[in-house]
Residue, then its C-alpha position, 0 to 999 in steps of 0.5 A: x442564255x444566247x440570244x440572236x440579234x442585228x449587231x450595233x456599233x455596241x457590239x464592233x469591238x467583240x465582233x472584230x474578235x471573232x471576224x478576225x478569227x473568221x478571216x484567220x481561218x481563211x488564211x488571212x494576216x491577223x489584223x483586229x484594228x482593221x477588222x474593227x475599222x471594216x466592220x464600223x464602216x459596214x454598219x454606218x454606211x448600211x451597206x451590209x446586214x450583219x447579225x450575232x449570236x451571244x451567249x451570256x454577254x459574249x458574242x459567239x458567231x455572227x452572219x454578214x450579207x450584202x444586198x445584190x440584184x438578179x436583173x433577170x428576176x429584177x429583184x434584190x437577192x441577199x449575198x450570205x458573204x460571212x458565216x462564223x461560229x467560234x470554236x467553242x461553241x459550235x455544235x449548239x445549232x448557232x450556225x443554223x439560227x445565224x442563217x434563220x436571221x438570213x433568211x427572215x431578212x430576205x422575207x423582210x426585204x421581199x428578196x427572191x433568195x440568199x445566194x453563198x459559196x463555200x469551198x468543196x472542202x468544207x464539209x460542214x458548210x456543205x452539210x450544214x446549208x442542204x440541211x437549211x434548205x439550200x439547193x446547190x447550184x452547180x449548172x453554172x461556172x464560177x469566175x472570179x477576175x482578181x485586182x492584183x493592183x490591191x495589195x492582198x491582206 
């Protein structure tokens, strides 16, 4: 039976599993303290929205957004930063369900939108979010000026 729900401090020692699966995937170092001590944080400090799927007990996917403003609408928007569904059970529409929550959170927080990115090699990413809805917005440039100071993990 899966069920989809806001994750709880509960849940941080599974999440960081599949959150550091999420940042392997993006060519990042493995490193399952520090996505445990990443995601803690986030949950205290209410500076994210984080919400899982689970199946049976196990966590299986999860959706992390991050409030922003549009000072032009003079409204919050909801970032949808993290979207992750592990290997073995994607296809069963947890993916869609994960964006839903996204969704009904920004109703909830009478948001004007959910803003992503994803890379133009994702071809399911750029499947997947048409099919819910979003628009792709290409009318504009994205820029990105990088802290070379921090040490990249």
């Amino acid at each position: 039976m899966k069920n989809t729900r806001k994750a709880t401090f509960e849940d941080v020692n599974q999440l960081a599993e599949l959150f550091d699966e999420y940042r392997v995937f993006y060519h990042k170092e493995s490193d399952i303290p520090a996505a445990e001590n990443f995601l803690r944080e986030r949950i205290k400090s209410k500076d994210s929205e984080i919400f899982v799927v689970e199946e049976d007990g196990k966590l299986t996917g999860f959706v992390q957004l991050y409030p922003i403003f549009s000072s032009t609408r003079m409204q919050r928007y909801w970032l949808l930063n993290d979207l992750y569904v592990n290997d073995n059970y994607r296809g069963k529409g947890y993916s869609k369900e994960l964006i839903e929550e996204a969704k009904e959170l920004c109703r909830s927080s009478n948001a004007c939108g959910v803003l992503l990115e994803t890379g133009k090699s994702n071809d399911v990413g750029n499947q997947l979010y048409p099919a819910c809805g979003f628009e792709l917005y290409d009318s504009v440039n994205f820029y990105e000026w990088t802290n070379r100071e921090i040490e990249q993990k």
